[in-house]
N, C-alpha and C positions, 0 to 999 in steps of 0.2 A: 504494500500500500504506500503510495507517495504523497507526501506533504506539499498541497497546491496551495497557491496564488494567483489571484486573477488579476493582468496587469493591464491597462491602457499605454500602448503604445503607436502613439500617430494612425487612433483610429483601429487599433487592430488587439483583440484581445491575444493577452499572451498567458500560458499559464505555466508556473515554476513551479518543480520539484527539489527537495533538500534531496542529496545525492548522498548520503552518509551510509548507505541503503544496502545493497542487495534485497531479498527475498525478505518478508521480515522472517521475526518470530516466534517460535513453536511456545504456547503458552501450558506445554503441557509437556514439558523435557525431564526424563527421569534425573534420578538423581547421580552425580557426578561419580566417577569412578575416581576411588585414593589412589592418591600416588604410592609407586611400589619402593621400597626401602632400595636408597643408591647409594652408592659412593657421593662425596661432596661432586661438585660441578667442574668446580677449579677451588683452591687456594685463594685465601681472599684476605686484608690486612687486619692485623690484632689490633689495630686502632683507631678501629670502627665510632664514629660519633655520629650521633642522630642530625642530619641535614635538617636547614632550613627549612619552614615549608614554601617559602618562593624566596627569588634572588631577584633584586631589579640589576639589570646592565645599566640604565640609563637608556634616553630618546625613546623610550618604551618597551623596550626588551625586555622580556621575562624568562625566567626558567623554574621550572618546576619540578621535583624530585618527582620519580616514578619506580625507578627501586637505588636509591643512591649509593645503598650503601651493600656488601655482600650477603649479610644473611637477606636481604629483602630480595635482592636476586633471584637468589636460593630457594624463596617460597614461589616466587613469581614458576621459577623454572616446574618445581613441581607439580604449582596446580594444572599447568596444561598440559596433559595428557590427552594421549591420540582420543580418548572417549570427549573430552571437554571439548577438542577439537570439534568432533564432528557436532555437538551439542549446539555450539554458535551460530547465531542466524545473524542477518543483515539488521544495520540501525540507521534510523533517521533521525537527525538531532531537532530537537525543539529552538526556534529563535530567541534571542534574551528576553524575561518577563521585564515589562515595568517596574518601575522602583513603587514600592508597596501592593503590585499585586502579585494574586495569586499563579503560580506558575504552571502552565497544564500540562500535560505527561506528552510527552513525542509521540509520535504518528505510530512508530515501531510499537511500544509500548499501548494502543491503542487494537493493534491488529491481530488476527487469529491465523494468517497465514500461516502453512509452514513453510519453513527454509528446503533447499533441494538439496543432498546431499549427496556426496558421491563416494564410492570407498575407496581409500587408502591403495597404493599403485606404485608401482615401482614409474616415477617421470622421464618421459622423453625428453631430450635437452629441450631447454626453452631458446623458442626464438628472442626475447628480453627478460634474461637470466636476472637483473636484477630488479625487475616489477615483482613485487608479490601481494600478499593480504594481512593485514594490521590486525590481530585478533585483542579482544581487550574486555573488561568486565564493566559492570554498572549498576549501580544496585545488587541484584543478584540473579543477572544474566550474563549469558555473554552474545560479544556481537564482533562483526567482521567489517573492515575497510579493504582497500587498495591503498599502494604504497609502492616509491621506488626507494633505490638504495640513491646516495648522491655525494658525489667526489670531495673528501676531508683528508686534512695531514693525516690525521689520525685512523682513516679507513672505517670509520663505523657508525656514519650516520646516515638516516631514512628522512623522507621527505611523504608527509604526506596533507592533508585538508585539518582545520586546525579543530573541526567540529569529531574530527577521529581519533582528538588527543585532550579534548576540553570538554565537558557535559557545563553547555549554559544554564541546562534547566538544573543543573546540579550545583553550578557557579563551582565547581572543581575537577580537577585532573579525572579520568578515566583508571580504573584498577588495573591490575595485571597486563600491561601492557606488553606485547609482544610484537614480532616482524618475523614473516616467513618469506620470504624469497621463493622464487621457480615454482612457486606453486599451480600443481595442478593434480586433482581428481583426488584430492588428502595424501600427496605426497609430500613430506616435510624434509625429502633426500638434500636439500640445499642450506638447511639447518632451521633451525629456532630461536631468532635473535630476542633477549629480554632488551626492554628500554629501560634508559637511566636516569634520563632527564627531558625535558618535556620545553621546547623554547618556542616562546610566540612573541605576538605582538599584545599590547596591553588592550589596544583598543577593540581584538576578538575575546580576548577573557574578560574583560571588564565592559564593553558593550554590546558584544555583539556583532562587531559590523562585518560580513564577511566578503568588505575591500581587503579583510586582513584574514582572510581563513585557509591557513596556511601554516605549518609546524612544521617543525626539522627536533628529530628524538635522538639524542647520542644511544649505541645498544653497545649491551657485554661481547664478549665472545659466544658464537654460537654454540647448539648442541643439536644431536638427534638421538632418536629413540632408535634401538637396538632392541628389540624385542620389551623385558620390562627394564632395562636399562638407560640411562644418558648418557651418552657419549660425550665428551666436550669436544668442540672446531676450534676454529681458528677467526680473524675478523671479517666482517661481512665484503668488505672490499675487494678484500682476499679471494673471497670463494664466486663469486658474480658478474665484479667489477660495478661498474657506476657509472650515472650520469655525470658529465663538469655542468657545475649551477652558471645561469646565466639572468640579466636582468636588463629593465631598462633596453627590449630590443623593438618597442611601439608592438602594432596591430598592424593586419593584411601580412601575416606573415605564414608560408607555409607549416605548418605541426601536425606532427601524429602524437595523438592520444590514449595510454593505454589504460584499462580498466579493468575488474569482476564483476563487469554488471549482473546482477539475476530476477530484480525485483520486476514488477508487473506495469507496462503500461497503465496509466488510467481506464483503458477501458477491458483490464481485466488480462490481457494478451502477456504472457508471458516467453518471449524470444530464447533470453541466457538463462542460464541455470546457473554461475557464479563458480565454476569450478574449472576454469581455466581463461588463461589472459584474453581477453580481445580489444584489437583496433579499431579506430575511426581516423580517418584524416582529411585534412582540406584547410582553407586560408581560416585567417582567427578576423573577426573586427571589434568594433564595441558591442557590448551586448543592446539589444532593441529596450528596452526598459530599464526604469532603477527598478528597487522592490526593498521599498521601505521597511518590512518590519524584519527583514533582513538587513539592512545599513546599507544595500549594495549599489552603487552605484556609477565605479568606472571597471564592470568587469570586462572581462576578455571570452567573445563568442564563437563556437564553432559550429557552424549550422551547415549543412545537416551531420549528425551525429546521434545516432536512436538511441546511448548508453540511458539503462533501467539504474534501478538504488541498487548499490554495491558497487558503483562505477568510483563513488567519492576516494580523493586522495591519489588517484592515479595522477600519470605522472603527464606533463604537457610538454614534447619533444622538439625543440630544432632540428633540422640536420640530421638526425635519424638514419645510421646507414645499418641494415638488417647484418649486412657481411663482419665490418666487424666491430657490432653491435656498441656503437659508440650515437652521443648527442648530446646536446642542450637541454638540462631541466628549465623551463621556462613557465611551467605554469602546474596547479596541480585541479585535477577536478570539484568544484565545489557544489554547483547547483545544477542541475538539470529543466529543459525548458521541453512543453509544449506550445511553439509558435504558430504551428497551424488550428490548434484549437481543436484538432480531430482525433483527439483520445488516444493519441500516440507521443512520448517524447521524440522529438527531432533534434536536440540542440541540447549543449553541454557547455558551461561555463569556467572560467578559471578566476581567481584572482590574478589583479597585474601585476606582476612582479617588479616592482622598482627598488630605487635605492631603499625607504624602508624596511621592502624584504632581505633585500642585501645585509644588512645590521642585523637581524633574525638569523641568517643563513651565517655569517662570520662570525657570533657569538657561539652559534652554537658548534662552527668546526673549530672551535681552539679548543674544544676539551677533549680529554684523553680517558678511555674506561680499559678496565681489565679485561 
């Protein structure tokens, strides 16, 4: 089910969907399988102190712990198991409430869909080995994004929609935040990155506006599951490679866009199933509307583009060469449109990447994680 807006633009209705999405979910998911007794992860320092719960950078930077420190890792690592895996449906984030009202439960939260799942597979290489799906908790579900990986000193940071690492309606970080890479059909062969910190911009945490919905997450070293075992990897950079970030390059720019769309047109029509990566491409302009109770107002349009919910946080490409597999992060996916009004999405949206997000993106490749 997607979250609609009905816009006036020169005469033409438009209507917008939050893209945080895939399929929703299952309101009726047994209960979670315990993690099996392992060996530690990795090694991790005896002088463990309880992190802040936010850092300002300055000019509006934020970051926010998501597992800072090792043992939070460590829990992070174990609650997702291949059963929690498959247990995750698509979400759709709610817009910022008003200041003293009451805030109402997201679209996801709302729906009886079930999510589509697929089983677990040994993956064919991926054609964009570092696109994958952001899995993460919320109250007490869990739910699924799109995500790339994106070029740092340090090799271990994701880039994804900032509504896939922030709950407005929750006014806090997302739990158990994770990155899988190469993902397709529940193959997690590419590893299982836990996140460490969480950087945005103040004006998507604090109001909402998704001019700024857009995050970049430092992650640990990977692992994979070995039977009832975790294996520990190596860094995400390492094993996928990455986007080089880019900004500030205008509109009418050729990009390919990649996603896990799976959720349902409006009118019911379900195309993806959210269990492996798909493209759209074609030129970018402005988007045909603002959409006020989103903030949004100088996004970046790609029309035509039919990506459903579970498209959010994918990655928006320059330069794009399939051979060998190099590009521009230029954009990431935020909202979704139906501009024809004919109960089908056509159109997918990005924030603009400017200098702004430049300050977001360089605060957060100066840190270094285990």
């Amino acid at each position: 089910m997607t979250r609609r807006i009905t816009l006036a633009a020169g005469g033409v209705a438009v209507a917008l969907g939050a893209a945080g999405l895939l399929s929703a979910w299952s309101p009726a998911t047994a209960p979670a399988t315990a993690a099996p007794r392992t060996a530690p992860l990795m090694e991790v320092s005896a002088k463990e102190a309880a992190p802040p719960p936010e850092k300002h950078f300055g000019k509006g930077v934020m970051g926010y712990p998501l597992a800072a420190v090792g043992s939070d890792m460590q829990k992070v690592a174990a609650y997702w198991t291949p059963a929690r895996l498959k247990e995750a449906s698509t979400y759709v984030p709610a817009s910022k409430a008003s200041a003293g009202a009451r805030q109402a439960p997201s679209m996801a939260e709302l729906s009886g869909e079930k999510a589509l799942l697929g089983a677990p597979a040994q993956a064919a290489a991926s054609p964009t080995p570092m696109v994958g799906k952001v899995f993460f908790k919320l109250g007490d579900k869990e739910y699924w994004c799109s995500g790339s990986v994106v070029h740092s000193k340090y090799r271990n940071l994701v880039a994804t929609a900032g509504h896939c690492g922030w709950s407005l309606g929750q006014n806090r970080p997302v739990e158990n935040w994770i990155f899988i890479p190469s993902y397709a059909n529940g193959s997690t062969d590419a590893g299982i990155y836990v996140g460490h910190t969480l950087y945005l911009h103040e004006d998507f945490s604090g109001a909402g506006d998704y001019d700024r919905d857009y995050a970049f997450v430092t992650v640990y070293r990977g692992f994979t599951w070995k039977g009832a075992q975790r294996v520990q990897g190596g860094k995400i950079e390492d094993k996928v490679g990455a986007f080089q970030f880019a900004s500030t390059k205008g509109r009418s720019r050729p990009v390919s866009v990649f996603g896990y769309p799976a959720g349902a047109h409006p009118d019911g029509t379900r195309p993806f199933d959210g269990q492996t990566v798909k493209p759209c491409s074609g030129t970018t302009r402005a988007t045909a509307a603002s959409a006020p109770t989103y903030l949004l107002e100088n996004g970046v349009l790609l029309n035509p583009c039919p990506f459903t919910a579970g498209a959010s946080g994918g990655p928006w490409v320059l330069g794009w060469d399939p051979v060998k597999k190099t590009g521009f992060l230029n954009g990431v996916t935020s909202l979704t449109w139906n501009i024809d009004a004919d109960g089908k999405l056509d159109a997918a949206s990005s924030p603009y990447f400017n200098a702004i997000t430049a300050r977001v993106y360089q605060q957060a490749a100066k840190q270094a994680t285990n």
